[in-house]
C-alpha positions as CSV (number, residue, x, y, z in Angstrom):
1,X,-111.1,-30.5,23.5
2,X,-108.4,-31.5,26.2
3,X,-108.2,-35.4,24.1
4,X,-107.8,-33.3,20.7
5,X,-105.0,-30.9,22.6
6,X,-103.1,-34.4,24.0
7,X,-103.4,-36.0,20.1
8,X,-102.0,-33.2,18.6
9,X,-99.1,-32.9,21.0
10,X,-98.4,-36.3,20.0
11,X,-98.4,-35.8,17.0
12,X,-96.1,-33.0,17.0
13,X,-93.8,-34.9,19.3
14,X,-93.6,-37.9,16.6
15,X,-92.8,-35.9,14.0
16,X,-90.5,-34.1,15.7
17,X,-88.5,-37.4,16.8
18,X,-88.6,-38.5,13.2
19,X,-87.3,-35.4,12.2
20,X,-84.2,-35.6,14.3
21,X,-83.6,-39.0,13.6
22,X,-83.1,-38.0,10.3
23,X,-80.6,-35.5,10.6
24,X,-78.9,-38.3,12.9
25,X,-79.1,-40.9,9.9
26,X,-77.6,-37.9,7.3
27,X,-74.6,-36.9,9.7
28,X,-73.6,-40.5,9.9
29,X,-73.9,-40.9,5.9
30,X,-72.4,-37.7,5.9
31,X,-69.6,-38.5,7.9
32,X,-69.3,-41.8,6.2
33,X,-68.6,-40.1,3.2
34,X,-66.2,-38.2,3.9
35,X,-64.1,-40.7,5.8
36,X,-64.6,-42.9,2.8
37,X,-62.5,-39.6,0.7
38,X,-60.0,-39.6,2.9
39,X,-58.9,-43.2,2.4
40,X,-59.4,-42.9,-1.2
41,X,-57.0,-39.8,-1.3
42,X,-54.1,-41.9,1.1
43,X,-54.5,-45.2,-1.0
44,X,-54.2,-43.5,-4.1
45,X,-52.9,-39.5,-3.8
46,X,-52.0,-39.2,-7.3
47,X,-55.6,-40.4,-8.6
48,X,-57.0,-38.0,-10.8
49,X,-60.4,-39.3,-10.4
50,X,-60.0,-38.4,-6.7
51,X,-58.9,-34.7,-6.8
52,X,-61.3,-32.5,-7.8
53,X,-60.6,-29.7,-10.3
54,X,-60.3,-26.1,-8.6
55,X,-60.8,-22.9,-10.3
56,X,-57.9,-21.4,-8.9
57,X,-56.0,-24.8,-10.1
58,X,-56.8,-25.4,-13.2
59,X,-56.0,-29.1,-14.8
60,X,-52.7,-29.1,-16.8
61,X,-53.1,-29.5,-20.4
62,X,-50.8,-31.0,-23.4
63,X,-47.7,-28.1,-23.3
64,X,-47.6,-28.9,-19.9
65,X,-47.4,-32.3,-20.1
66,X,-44.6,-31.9,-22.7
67,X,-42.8,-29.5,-21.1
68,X,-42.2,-31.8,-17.7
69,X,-41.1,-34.6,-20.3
70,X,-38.6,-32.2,-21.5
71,X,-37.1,-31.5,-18.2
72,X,-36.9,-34.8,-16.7
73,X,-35.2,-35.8,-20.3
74,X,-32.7,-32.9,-19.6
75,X,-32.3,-33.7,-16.0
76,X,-31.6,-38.1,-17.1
77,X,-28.7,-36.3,-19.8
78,X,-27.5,-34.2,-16.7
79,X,-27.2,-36.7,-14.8
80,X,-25.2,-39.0,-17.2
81,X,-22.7,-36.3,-18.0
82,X,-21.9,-35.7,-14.3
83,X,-21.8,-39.6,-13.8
84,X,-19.4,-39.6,-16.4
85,X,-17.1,-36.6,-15.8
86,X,-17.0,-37.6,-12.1
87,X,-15.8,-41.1,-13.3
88,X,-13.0,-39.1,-15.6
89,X,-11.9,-37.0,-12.9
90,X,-11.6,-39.5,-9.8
91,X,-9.8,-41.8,-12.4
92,X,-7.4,-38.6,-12.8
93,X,-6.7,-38.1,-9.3
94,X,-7.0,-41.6,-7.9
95,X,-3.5,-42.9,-8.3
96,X,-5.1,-46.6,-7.8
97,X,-6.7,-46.2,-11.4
98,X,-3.6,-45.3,-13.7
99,X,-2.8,-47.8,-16.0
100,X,0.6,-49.2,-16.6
101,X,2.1,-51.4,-19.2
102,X,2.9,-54.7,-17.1
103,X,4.7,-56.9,-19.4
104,X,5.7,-56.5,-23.1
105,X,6.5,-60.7,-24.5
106,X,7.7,-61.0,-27.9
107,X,7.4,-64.6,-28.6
108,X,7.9,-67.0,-31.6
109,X,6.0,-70.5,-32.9
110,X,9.2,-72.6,-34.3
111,X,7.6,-76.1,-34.1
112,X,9.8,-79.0,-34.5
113,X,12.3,-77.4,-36.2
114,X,15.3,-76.9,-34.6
115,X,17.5,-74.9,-36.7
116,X,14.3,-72.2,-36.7
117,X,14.5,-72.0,-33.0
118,X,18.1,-71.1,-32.7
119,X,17.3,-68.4,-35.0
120,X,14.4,-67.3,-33.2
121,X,16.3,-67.3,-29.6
122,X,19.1,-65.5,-31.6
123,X,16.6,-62.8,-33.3
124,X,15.1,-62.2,-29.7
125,X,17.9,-61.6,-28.0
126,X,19.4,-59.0,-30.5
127,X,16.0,-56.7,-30.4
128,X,15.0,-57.1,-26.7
129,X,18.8,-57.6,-25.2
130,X,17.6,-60.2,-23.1
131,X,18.3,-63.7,-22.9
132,X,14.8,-65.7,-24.2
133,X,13.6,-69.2,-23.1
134,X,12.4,-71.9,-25.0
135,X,8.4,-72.8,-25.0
136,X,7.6,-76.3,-24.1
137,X,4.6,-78.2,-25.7
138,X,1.8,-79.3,-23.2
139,X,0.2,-81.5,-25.0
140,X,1.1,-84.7,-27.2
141,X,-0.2,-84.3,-30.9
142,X,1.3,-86.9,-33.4
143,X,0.4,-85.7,-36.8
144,X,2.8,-82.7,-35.8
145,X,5.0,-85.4,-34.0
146,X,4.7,-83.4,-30.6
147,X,5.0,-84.2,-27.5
148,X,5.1,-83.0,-24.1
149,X,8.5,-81.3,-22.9
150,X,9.6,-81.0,-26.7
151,X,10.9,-77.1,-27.2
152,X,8.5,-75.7,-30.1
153,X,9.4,-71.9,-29.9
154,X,10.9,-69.0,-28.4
155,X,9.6,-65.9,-26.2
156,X,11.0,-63.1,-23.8
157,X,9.3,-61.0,-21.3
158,X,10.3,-57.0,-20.4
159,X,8.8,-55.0,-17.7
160,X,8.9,-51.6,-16.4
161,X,10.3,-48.6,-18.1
162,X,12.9,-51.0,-20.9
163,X,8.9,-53.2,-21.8
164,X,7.8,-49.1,-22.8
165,X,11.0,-48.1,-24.5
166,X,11.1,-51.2,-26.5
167,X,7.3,-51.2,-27.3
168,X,7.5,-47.6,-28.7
169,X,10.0,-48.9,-31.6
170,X,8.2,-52.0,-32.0
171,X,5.3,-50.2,-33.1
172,X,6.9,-47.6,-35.4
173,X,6.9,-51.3,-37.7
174,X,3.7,-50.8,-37.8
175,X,3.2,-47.1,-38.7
176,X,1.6,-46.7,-35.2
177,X,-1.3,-48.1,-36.1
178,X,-3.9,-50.8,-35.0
179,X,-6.8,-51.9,-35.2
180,X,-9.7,-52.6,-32.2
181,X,-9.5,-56.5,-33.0
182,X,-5.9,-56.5,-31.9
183,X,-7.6,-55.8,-28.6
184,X,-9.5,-58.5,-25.7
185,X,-12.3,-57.6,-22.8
186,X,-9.4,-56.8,-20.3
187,X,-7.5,-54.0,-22.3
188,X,-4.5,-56.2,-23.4
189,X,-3.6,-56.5,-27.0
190,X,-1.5,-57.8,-29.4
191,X,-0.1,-57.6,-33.1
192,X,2.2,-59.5,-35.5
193,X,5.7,-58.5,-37.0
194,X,6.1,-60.0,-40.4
195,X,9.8,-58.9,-41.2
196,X,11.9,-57.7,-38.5
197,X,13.5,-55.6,-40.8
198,X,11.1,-53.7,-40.4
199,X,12.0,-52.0,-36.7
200,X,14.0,-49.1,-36.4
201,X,17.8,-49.2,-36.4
202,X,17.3,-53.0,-38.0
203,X,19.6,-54.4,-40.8
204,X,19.2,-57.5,-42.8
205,X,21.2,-60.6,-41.0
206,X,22.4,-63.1,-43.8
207,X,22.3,-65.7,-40.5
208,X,18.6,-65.0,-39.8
209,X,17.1,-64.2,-43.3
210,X,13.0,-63.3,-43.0
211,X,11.6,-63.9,-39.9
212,X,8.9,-62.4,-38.0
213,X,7.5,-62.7,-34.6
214,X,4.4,-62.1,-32.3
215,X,3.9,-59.0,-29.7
216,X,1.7,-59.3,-26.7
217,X,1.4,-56.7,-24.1
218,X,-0.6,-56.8,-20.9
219,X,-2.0,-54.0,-18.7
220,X,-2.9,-53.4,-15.2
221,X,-3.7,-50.9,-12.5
222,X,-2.4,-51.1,-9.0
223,X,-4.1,-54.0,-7.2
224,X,-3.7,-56.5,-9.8
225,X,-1.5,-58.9,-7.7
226,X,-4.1,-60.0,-5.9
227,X,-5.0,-62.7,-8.5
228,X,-1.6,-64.1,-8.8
229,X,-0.2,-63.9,-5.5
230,X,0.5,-67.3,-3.8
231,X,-1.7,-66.9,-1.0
232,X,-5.0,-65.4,-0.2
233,X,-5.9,-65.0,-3.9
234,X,-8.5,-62.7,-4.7
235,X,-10.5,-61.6,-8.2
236,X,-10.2,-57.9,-9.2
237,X,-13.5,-56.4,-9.0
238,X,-15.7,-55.5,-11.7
239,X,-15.1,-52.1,-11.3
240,X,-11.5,-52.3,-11.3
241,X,-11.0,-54.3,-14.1
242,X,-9.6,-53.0,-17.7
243,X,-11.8,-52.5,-20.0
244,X,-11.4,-52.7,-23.7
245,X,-12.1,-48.8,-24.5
246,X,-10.0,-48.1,-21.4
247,X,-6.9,-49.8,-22.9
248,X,-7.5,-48.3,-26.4
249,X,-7.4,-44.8,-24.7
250,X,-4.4,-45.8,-22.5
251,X,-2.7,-46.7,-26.1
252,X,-3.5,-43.6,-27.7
253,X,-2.8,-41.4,-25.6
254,X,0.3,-43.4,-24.1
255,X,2.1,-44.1,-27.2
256,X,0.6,-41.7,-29.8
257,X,-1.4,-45.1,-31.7
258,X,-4.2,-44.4,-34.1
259,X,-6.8,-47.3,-34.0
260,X,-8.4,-48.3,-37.4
């Protein structure tokens, strides 16, 4: 009787071990598991597969989905429009950003013809009441028996407030209009007079007859004489520069000019 007591103690002793040991081994898988969720959820926290679906939070469905596209759409279009109005006002109140008619040239191609060119310096001087200067050829071309140094036209430069005055009546020739070709990448532009007769307060000179000549004026902002001043030269940054829509407003608001 005392041996059977000792076996069965045993025996309830083993199975007792073995029974812990178990609920060792399933707190460690347990535990395993859990950690394991954990990193899942940090790698990847916006995982569906890793979030599990509450009652109280229920998992969004196709309106909702639409309805966030909606509003981030709307908040992108925001966003633009204050980008853009903030651009229009701080080029408003910065006084670095005006624009200002540099230069106005009216020049004139004569070639080798002489008689044209004293006409042309003569026709300059009478509309811009300056005294114009002669264009020297660069280059030596001799099936237009050119050469360097030879005179082969005519131009003169205005500035300030007589380059605006004179600009305005130059383009009433043209019915104030123009066109977006007449305009390049930095804002400057430039048309054609085909009769001078044409500009207001002009008669007919029996000495001149028909000529014509070329317009060309150039635009900058304050800051622009860094790229032609004789030392330290600098480029104008990109977001300085003139663009072409910026000189076509300047024109159209400056000078009353309908583009075609």
């Amino acid at each position: 009787m005392v041996e059977e007591d000792k076996t069965k103690e045993s025996a309830t002793q083993v199975s007792e071990q073995y029974a812990s040991k178990q609920e060792v081994a399933a707190e460690k898988t347990e535990k395993n598991r859990k950690v394991k969720e954990v990193v899942e959820t940090l790698k990847n926290p916006r995982n569906p597969s890793t979030e599990k679906a509450r009652p109280d939070q229920p998992k969004k469905g196709k309106e909702e989905s639409d309805a966030l596209k909606d509003s981030s759409e709307k908040k992108k279009a925001l966003s633009q429009t204050s980008k853009t109005s903030s651009q229009k006002t701080s080029d408003n109140q910065n006084p670095n950003r005006e624009i200002f008619v540099e230069k106005l040239t009216l020049s004139m191609g004569t070639g080798t013809d002489m008689e044209l060119l004293k006409k042309g310096m003569k026709l300059l001087k009478i509309i811009s009441g300056s005294q114009p200067v002669k264009s020297l050829a660069k280059k030596r071309i001799p099936a237009w028996s050119i050469r360097p140094g030879l005179p082969i036209g005519c131009k003169v430069t205005l500035r300030g407030k007589k380059a605006e005055e004179k600009l305005r009546g130059v383009l009433k020739a043209v019915d104030d209009k123009l066109s977006p070709k007449n305009f390049d990448q930095q804002g400057n532009f430039s048309f054609g007079i085909k009769e001078y007769i044409d500009l207001p307060n002009m008669d007919y000179n029996y000495d001149l007859g028909i000529l014509g000549f070329q317009v060309s004026v150039t635009l900058a902002r304050p800051g622009y004489r860094v790229k032609e001043r004789k030392y330290s030269q600098r480029d104008i940054g990109k977001s300085h520069v003139i663009s072409k829509e910026e000189g076509i407003e300047f024109v159209k608001k400056k000078f009353n000019v309908v583009i075609e």
